[in-house]
N, C-alpha and C positions, 0 to 999 in steps of 0.2 A: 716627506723625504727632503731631507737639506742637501744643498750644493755648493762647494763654493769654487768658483773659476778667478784663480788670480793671472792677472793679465797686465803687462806693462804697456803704457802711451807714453808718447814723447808730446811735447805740448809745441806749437810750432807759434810762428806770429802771424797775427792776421792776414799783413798784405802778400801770403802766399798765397791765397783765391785768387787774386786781382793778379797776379805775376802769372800764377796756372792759364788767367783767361789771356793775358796778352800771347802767353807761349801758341795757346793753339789759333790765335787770329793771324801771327806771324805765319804759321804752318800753313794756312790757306793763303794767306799771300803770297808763301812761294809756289802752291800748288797755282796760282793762277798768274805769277811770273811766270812759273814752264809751260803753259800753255803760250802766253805772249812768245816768248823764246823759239816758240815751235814755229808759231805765223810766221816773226821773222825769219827763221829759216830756210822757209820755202817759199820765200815774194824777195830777199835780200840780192841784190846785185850780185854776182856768184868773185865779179872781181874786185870788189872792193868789200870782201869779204874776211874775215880774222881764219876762215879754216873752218872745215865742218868738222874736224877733230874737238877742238874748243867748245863750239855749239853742241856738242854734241854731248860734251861732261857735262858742260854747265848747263843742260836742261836736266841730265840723269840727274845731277846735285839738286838742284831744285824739288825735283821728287822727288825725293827719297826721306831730302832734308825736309820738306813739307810734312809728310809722312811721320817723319821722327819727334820735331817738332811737335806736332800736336799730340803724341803719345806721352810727349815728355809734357805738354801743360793738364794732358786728364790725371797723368801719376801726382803732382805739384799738388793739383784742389785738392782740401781736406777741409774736416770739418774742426778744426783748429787745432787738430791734434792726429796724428797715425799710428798705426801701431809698427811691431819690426819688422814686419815684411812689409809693410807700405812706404816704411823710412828705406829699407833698402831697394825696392824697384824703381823710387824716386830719386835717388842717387847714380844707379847706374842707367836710368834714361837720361838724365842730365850729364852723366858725364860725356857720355855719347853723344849728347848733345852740344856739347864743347868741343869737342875735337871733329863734330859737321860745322861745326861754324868757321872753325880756324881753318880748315879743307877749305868751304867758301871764302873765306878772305882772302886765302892765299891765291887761289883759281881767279878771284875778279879782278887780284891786283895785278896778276900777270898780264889778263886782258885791258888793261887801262891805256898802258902805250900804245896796244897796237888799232887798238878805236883811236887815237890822239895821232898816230904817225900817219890814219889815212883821215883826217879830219882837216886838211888844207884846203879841199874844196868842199863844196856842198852839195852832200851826198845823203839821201834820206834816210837811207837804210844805216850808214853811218849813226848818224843823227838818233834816229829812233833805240839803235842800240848801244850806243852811250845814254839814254835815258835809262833805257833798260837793266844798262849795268849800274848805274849811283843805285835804283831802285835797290836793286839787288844787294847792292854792297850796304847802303843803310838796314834794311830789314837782317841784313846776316850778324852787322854789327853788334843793333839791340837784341838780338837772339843769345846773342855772344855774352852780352854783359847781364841779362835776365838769367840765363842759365848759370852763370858763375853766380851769381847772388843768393838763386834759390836753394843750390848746391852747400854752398858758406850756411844757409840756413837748417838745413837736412843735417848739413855735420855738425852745427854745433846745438841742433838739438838733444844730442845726447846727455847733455848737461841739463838738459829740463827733463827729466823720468818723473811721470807719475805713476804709480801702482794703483791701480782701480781692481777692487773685490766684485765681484759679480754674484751675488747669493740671488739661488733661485730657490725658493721654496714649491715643492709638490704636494698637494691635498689630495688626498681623495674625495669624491663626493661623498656628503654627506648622507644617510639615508633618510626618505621623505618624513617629515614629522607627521606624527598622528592627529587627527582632528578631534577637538575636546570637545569630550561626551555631553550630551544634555543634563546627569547628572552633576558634572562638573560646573557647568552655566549656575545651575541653580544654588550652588554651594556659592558661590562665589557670592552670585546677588543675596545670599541671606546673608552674610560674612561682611559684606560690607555695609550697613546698616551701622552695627556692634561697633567695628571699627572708628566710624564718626562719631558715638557716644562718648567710646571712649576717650579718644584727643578732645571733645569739649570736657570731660570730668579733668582731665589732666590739664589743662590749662587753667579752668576755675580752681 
């Protein structure tokens, strides 16, 4: 029985592996930013604090965006090409990944003055979470500019379409061959005797 499955790939560029692995390393980084985030939040000075409103999104973001993020770097790996459902699930993790990141930019940059307005003395908890926030705001960044790139590349692989035929062929088993008879052996061994007489008359 013959088969044929015709099937469209889109052919993608290599360093979308390498971009996949960054996306989900970022994605545990934030997951263990909102762990750090959480410490601070219950050892933090309570008055020279930004607000547990604040702390309180910017750990939810951190998970969620951890979360997203490494869904969005497993959909990105391929194996140098996807097909269209893999080109679309990896479009719209990414996009969604775009618009968690601009959420975190905008959320860290709000908190920037208010870590900076009470940074005239020297305050740990301060201190610690101004580390905490550049952390944050660097990793949100590259998430940022990794996801629009991978994205740019998902969309403009529709211009690279390969059709790949897929034929599968089905046999049946064959059925077991017969074992040749003892009559047969000995035809053969008389039979070829004759045979080499002849090729020497024919060549003299």
């Amino acid at each position: 029985m013959l088969t044929n499955k015709n099937t469209t790939t889109y052919r993608l560029k290599e360093e979308t592996n390498a971009m996949g692995a960054a996306q989900i390393m970022l994605g545990l980084i934030h997951n263990a930013l909102a762990t750090l985030w959480i410490s601070l939040y219950h050892v933090e000075d309570k008055k020279y604090s930004i607000g547990s409103k604040l702390m309180l999104v910017s750990i939810c973001y951190l998970l969620v965006s951890g979360a997203l993020f490494i869904n969005s770097g497993a959909s990105s790996i391929t194996q140098g090409s996807s097909s269209i459902y893999q080109r679309i699930i990896a479009i719209i993790a990414n996009t969604l990944s775009i618009f968690a990141a601009l959420f975190g930019a905008a959320l860290f940059g709000y908190e920037f003055p208010l870590f900076e307005s009470m940074g005239i003395e020297y305050i740990w908890s301060n201190m610690a979470g101004m580390m905490l926030l550049q952390i944050s705001v660097l990793c949100t960044i590259s998430e940022l500019i990794i996801a629009i790139t991978v994205l740019h590349w998902f969309m403009s692989s529709r211009k690279n379409k390969v059709p790949s035929n897929e034929i599968f062929l089905v046999f049946s088993e064959p059925p077991p061959s017969k074992p040749p008879s003892l009559l047969d052996l000995e035809n053969v061994s008389e039979d070829s005797p004759k045979k080499i007489e002849d090729e020497i008359d024919v060549t003299n």
